[in-house]
SENU-913673 format. One line per 4 residues: number of its first residue (from 1); their letters; for each residue x, y, z of C-alpha. Coordinates in steps of 0.02 Angstrom, whole numbers. Layout:
NUM	A	X,Y,Z ~ ...
END
This chain:
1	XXXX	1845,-322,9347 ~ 1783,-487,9236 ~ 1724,-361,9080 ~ 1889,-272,9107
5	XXXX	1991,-411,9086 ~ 1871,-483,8946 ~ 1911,-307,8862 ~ 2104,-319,8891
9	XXXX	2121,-522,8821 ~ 2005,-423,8658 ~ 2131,-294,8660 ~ 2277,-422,8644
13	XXXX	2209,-508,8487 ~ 2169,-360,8394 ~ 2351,-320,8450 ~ 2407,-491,8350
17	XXXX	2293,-454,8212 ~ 2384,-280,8177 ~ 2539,-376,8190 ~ 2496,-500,8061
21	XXXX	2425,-378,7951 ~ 2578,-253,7952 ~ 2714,-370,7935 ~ 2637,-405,7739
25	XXXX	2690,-598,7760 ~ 2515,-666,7751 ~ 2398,-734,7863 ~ 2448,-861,8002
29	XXXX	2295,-918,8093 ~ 2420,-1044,8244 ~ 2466,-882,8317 ~ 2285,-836,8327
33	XXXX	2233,-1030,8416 ~ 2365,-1030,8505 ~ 2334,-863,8590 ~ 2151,-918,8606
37	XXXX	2206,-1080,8678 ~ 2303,-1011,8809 ~ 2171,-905,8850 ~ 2023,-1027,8864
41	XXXX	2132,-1190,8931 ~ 2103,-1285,8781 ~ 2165,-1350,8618 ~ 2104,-1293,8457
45	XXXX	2108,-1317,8272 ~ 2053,-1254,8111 ~ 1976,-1373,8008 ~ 1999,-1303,7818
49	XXXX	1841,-1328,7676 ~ 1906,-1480,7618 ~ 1890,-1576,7798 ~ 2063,-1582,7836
53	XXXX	2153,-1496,7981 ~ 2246,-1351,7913 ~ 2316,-1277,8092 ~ 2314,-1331,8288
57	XXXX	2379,-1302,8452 ~ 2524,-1417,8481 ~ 2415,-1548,8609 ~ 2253,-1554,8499
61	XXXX	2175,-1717,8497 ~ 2143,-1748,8333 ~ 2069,-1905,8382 ~ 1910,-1832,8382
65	XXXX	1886,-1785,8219 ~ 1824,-1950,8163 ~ 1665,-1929,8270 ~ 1653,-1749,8238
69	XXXX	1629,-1779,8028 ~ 1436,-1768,8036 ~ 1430,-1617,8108 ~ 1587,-1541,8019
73	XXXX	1506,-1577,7873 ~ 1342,-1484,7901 ~ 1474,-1345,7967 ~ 1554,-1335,7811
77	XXXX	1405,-1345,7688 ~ 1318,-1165,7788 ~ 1168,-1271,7861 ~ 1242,-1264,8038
81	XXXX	1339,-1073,8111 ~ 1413,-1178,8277 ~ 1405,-1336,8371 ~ 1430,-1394,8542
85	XXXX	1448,-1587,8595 ~ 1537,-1701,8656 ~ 1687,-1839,8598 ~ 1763,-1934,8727
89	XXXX	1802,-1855,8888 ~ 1817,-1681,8786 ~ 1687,-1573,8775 ~ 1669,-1496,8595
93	XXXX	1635,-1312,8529 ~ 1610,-1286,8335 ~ 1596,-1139,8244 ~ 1599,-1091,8062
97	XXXX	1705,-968,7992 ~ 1668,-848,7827 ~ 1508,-828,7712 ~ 1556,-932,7578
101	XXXX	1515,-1134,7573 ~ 1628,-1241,7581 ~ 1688,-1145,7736 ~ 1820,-1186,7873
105	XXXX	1778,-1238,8043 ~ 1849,-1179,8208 ~ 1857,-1340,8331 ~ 1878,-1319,8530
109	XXXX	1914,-1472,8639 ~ 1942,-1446,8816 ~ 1906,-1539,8984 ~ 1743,-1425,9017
113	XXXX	1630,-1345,8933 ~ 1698,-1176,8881 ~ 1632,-1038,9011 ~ 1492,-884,8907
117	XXXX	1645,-767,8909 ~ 1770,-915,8835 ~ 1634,-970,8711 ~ 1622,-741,8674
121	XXXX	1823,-755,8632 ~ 1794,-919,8533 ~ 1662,-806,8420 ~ 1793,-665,8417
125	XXXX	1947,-757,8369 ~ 1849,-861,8243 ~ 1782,-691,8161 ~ 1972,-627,8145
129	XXXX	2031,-775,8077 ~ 1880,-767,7920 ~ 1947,-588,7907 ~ 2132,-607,7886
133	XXXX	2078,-762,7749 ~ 1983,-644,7684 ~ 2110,-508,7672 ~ 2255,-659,7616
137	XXXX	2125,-703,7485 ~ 2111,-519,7436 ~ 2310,-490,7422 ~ 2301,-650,7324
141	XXXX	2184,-579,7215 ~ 2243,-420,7195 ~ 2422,-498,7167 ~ 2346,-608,7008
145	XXXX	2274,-437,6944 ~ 2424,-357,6958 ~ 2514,-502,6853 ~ 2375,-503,6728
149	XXXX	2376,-330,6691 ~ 2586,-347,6671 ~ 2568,-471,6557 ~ 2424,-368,6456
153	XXXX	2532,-225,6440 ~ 2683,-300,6365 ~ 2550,-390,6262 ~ 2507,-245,6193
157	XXXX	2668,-155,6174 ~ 2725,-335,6078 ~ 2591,-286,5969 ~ 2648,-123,5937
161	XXXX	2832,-179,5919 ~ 2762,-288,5781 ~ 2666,-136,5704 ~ 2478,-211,5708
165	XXXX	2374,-85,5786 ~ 2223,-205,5766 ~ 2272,-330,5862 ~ 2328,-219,6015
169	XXXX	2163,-162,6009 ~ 2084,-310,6001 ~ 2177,-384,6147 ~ 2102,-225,6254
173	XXXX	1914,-225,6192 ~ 1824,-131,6335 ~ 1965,-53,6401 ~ 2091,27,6268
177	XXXX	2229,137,6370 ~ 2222,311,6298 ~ 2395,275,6210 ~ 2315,179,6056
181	XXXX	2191,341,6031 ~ 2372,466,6021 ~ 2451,486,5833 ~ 2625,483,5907
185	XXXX	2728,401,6043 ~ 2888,418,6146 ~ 2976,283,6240 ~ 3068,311,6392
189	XXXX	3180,180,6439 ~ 3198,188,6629 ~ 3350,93,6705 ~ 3343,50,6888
193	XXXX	3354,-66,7008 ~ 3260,-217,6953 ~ 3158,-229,7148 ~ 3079,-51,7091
197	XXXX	3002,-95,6929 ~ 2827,-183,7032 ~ 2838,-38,7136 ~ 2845,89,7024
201	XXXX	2711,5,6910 ~ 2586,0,7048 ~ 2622,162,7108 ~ 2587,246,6937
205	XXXX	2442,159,6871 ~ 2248,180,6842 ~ 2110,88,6863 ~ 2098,4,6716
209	XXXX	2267,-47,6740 ~ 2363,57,6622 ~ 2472,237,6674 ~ 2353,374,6617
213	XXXX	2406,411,6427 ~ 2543,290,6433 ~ 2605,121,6486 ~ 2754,73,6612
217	XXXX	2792,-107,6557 ~ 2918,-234,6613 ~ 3054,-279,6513 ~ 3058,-462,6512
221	XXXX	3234,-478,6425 ~ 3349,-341,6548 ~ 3291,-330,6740 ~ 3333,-166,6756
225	XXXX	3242,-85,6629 ~ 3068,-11,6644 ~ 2993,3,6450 ~ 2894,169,6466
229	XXXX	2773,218,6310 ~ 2696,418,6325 ~ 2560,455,6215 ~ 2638,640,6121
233	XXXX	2521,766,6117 ~ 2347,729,6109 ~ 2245,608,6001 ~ 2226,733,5871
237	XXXX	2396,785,5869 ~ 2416,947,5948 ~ 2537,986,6046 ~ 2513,1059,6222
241	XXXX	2651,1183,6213 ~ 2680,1314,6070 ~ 2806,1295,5928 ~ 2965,1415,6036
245	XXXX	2941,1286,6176 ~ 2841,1404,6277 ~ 2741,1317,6398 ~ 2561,1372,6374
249	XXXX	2520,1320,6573 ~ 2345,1210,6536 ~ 2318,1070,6643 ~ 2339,922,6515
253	XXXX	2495,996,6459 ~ 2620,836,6401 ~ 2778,800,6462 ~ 2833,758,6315
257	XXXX	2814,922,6231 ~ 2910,965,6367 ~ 3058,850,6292 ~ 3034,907,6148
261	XXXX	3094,1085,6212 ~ 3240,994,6294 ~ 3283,940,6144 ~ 3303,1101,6059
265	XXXX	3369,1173,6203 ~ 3528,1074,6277 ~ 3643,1003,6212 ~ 3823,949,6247
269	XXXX	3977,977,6163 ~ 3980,833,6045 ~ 3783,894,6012 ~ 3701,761,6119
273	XXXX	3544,836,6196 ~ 3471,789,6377 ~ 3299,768,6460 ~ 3318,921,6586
277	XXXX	3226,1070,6557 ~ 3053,1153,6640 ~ 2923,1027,6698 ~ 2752,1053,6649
281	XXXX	2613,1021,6780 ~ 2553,847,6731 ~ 2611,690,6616 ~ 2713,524,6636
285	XXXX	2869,606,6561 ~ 2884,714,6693 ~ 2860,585,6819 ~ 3004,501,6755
289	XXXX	3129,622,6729 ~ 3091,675,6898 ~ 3120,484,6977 ~ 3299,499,6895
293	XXXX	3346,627,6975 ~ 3293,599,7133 ~ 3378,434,7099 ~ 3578,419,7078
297	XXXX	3545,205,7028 ~ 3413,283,6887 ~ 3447,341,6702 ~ 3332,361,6561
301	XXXX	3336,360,6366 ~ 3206,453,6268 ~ 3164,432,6102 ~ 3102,544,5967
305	XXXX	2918,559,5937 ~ 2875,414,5806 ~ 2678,364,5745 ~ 2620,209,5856
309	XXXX	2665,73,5689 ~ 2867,120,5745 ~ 2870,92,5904 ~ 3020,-30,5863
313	XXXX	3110,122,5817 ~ 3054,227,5956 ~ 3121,89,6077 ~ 3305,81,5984
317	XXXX	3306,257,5994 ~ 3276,228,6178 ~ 3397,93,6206 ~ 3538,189,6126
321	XXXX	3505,349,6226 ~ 3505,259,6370 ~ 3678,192,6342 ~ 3717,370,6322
325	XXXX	3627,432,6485 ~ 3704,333,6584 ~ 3882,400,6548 ~ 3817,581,6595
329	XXXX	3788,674,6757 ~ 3626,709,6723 ~ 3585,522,6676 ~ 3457,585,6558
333	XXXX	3466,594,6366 ~ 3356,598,6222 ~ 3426,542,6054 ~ 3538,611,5971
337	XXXX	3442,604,5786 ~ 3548,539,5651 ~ 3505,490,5468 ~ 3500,283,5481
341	XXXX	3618,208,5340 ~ 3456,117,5257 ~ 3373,250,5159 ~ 3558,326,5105
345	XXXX	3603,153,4993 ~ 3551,137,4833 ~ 3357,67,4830 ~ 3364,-37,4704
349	XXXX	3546,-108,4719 ~ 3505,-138,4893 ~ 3334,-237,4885 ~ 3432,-331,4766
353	XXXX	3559,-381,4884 ~ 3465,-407,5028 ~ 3305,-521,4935 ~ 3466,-616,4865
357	XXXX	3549,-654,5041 ~ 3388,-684,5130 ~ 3296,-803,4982 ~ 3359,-961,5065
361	XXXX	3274,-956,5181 ~ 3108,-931,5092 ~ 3032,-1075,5167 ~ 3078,-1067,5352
365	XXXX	2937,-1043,5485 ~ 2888,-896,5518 ~ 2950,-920,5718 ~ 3117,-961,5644
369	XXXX	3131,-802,5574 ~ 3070,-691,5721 ~ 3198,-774,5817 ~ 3328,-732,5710
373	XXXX	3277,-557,5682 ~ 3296,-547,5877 ~ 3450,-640,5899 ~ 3577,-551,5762
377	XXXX	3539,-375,5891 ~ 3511,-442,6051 ~ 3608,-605,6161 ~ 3533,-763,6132
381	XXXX	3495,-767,6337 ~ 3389,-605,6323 ~ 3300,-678,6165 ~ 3235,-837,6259
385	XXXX	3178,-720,6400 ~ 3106,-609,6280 ~ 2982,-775,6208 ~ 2976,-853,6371
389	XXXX	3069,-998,6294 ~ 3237,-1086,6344 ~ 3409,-1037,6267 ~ 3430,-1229,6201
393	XXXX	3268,-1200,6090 ~ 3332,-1024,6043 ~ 3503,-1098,5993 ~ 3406,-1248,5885
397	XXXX	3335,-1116,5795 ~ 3489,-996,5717 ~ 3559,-1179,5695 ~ 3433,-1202,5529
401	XXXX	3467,-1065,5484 ~ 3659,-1039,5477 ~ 3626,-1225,5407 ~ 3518,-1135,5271
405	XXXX	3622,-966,5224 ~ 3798,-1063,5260 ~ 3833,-937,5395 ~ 3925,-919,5549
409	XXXX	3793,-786,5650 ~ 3914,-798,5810 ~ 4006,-678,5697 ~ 3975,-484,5721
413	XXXX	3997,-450,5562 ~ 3889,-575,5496 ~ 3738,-527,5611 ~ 3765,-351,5551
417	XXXX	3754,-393,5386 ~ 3598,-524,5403 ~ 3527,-389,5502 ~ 3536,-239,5365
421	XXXX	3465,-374,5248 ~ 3311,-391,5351 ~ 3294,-207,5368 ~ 3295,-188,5190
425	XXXX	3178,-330,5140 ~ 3051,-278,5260 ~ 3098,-434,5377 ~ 3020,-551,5268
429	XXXX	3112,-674,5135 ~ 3027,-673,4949 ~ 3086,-838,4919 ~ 3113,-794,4737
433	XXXX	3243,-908,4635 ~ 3391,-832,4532 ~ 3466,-660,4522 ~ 3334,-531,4467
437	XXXX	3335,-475,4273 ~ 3470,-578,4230 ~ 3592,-446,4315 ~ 3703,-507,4444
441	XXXX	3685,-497,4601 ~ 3785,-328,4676 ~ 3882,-359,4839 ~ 3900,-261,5009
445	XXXX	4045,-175,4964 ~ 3983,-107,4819 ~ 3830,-48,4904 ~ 3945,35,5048
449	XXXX	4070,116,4906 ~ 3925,250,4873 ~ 3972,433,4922 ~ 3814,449,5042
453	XXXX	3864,285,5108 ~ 4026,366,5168 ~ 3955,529,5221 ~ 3858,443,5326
457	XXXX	3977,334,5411 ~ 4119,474,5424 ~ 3970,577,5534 ~ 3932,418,5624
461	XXXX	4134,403,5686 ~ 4164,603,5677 ~ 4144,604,5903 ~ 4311,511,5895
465	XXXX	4417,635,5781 ~ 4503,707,5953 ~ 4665,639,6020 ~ 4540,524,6150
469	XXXX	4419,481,6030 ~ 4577,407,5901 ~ 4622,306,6066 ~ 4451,231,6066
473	XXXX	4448,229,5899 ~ 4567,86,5878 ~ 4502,0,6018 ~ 4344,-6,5940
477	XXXX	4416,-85,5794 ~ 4523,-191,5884 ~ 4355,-239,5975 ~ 4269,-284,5817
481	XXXX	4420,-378,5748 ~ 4387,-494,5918 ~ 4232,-518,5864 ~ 4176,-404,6014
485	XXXX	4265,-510,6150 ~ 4354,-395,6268 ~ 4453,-522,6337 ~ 4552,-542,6151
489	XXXX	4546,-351,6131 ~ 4647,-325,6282 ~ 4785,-438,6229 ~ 4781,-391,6077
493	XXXX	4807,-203,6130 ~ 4916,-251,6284 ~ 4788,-169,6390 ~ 4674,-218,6527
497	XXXX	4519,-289,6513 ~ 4440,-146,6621 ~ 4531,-19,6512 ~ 4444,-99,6353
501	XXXX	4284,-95,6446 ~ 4301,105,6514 ~ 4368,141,6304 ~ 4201,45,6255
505	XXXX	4077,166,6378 ~ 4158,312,6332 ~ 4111,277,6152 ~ 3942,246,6183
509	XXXX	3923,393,6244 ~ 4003,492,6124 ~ 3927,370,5986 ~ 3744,388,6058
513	XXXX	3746,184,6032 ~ 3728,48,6146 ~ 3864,-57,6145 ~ 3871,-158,6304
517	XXXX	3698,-194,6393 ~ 3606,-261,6229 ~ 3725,-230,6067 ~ 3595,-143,5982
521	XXXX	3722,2,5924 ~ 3855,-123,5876 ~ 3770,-161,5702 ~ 3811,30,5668
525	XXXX	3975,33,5708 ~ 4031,-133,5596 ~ 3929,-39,5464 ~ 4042,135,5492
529	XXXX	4209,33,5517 ~ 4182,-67,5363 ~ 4136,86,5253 ~ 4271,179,5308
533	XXXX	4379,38,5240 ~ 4345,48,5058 ~ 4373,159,4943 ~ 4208,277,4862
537	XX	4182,272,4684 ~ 4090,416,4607
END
């Protein structure tokens, strides 16, 4: 009857023990003493590695840890496993808990000496408790991992955004994810609820703590957006699937070849093409396209295939896709592939223009400048996330410089401009003095009069030659007239806000350009308004 009894109070703390560990809330060692106390008649605490009392039953007479130091201490250090004695009118029982010196003690007072079975559940509740510190030291651990390899992989996929191949690397010596082998990338941006990113993360990644041939990393500057790169093709460059989009069935086959026969394959009327067509067995892409729709909150953005040096323009594809996507039942698109506006003005007129806007500030630091770069696409909030820095020492910076260039940049329309210039000078000032050759300087209208200049804008706006798309048409230039504040649009209009807003959404999606999460596409569109505005010369 005694063992059975013994066996049932055993049964009741491995019962608390399963409670603790499936709750996920980390260890708490009073529920363990204070089950063992009511068990034993007697008070009990745990005495952490430092020699103070961590935990104890409510009556515990602490009183007696003065006396007890000696032999805590010889505990602690691993020259003692237990203890019994005497302090008072209490008799003692010390045990020590865990492998690893310092370690904690487990400290019994009661009125008697603790009975063999009493001293058995001592041994067996102290054992549990050095298991779930254990196990809270291994969730502690495995959390810091987790965070470490986050922050590696948007190390890396900085590094890539920047173009330097070396360095990302270098920063993965020992360990380089399969992605920096491939010739070409996608990016999938994944929008979801921000909660799912960790989970989704963990779920999906390898031991080394990448995602097979790509990487899932966390966007630092929008919460709900899950930055996926996918190695396309294999490190040589072949493709997995055959030129007609046939799939070829081998186990390695990519998913992105399969979005690459998407691509071909569907498209919508105003010739946007989505991510839905036959899964292949095997890759990230899949994976992905598969979460969205199994998921009404998700939507994903694809970009085109691009060599690992542009994976900046891989991820505005992405971003502007997904601003399409979401707009669509199938909340999947890839982009829609346009000619960019930089390559159609004239090279030399345009270098030109650009060196001469940017040469002022020929002398400002280097951070200065990648601040600014971010700021004239993206809100001055998400920049300071982006950097890990506050919005105060964001704002201090664009402050030089419209000091510099004699600029207003909370102007669209100056951004836009300030923006082509650094896309044209390669991001970097020369910090030359004078106009070149002794010819003046041209201007941006003169570089926008060009006829390929105007072919390309009237395709940009050509979605919004309908009946609708003239309605959002002027709201779009009312929009950019308020220098993008919806507010003034709406009066301006005599509309509603919301109305202003839905007009703006349906554009992006018939614009392929994001024009409300980050303002990425909005450069475009000043660009397209403001060409359409002047007249060509031949």
């Amino acid at each position: 009857m005694e063992a059975r009894a013994h066996t049932g109070r055993l049964d009741e703390l491995l019962h608390e023990v399963r409670r603790q560990m499936s709750r996920g809330a980390g260890a708490d060692p009073r529920a363990v003493l204070d089950w063992l106390g009511r068990q034993i008649d007697a008070d009990v605490a745990l005495v952490g590695s430092a020699g103070a009392v961590e935990t104890a039953t409510a009556r515990f007479p602490r009183q007696i840890l003065p006396s007890l130091e000696p032999t805590l201490s010889r505990l602690a250090g691993g020259q003692m496993a237990a203890a019994v004695t005497e302090s008072g009118a209490f008799q003692v029982r010390l045990e020590a808990l865990g492998p690893r010196a310092p370690r904690p003690v487990l400290v019994v007072a009661g009125t008697s000496a603790p009975t063999r079975e009493a001293a058995s559940l001592v041994s067996h509740a102290g054992s549990l408790i050095a298991l779930l510190d254990r196990a809270q030291d291994a969730d502690t651990t495995f959390l810091g991992y987790q965070h470490k390899a986050r922050q590696l992989r948007f190390a890396v996929f900085s590094a890539l955004l920047a173009g330097d191949l070396t360095l990302a690397r270098r920063m993965t010596t020992g360990a380089v994810p399969t992605l920096l082998d491939a010739e070409r990338l996608r990016v999938y941006l994944l929008h979801c609820p921000s909660e799912d990113r960790d989970r989704l993360a963990q779920t999906y990644q390898d031991g080394s703590g990448y995602h097979g041939t790509g990487l899932m990393v966390h966007c630092p500057a929008f919460e709900e957006h899950l930055i996926c790169l996918v190695a396309d093709g294999s490190a040589d460059g072949s493709a997995d699937e055959s030129a007609d989009g046939s799939d070829n069935e081998s186990a390695d086959e990519s998913a992105d070849q399969a979005t690459a026969e998407v691509d071909r394959e569907a498209a919508d009327v105003s010739g946007r093409v989505f991510a839905d067509g036959p899964e292949v067995t095997q890759g990230q892409g899949t994976v992905l396209r598969r979460l969205v729709r199994d998921n009404p909150q998700y939507a994903l953005g694809i970009s085109s295939p691009y060599p690992l040096g542009a994976t900046a323009e891989a991820y505005g594809q992405a971003l502007h896709a997904l601003a399409a996507a979401r707009h669509t039942p199938e909340r999947m698109a890839a982009y829609l592939g346009r000619t960019p506006l930089v390559p159609l003005l004239p090279h030399t007129e345009a270098g030109t223009w650009a060196r001469a806007l940017l040469r002022p500030l020929g002398s400002t630091p280097r951070a200065t400048l990648d601040i600014t770069r971010l700021a004239v696409t993206f809100p001055r909030s998400a920049v300071a996330r982006l950097l890990d820095i506050s919005r105060n020492t964001v704002s201090h910076h664009l402050s030089r410089v419209e000091a510099t260039l004699g600029l207003d940049l909370g102007d669209v329309r100056t951004r836009a401009a300030l923006d082509l210039a650094f896309c044209l000078a390669g991001g970097q000032p020369d910090g030359g003095f004078g106009a070149e050759r002794g010819r003046p300087e041209p201007t941006l209208d003169e570089l926008f009069r060009t006829e390929p200049a105007h072919a390309w804008a009237r395709e940009f706006l050509r979605p919004l030659q309908d009946t609708r798309g003239r309605d959002l048409y002027a709201t779009l230039c009312a929009w950019i007239d308020a220098n993008t504040d919806a507010q003034r649009t709406a009066r301006h209009l005599g509309r509603s806000r919301n109305t202003v807003r839905t007009h703006l959404r349906a554009a992006e999606h018939l614009l392929s350009r994001d024009l409300l999460t980050t303002g990425s596409g909005i450069h475009d569109l000043v660009h397209a308004l403001h060409i359409i505005g002047l007249q060509p010369v031949d």
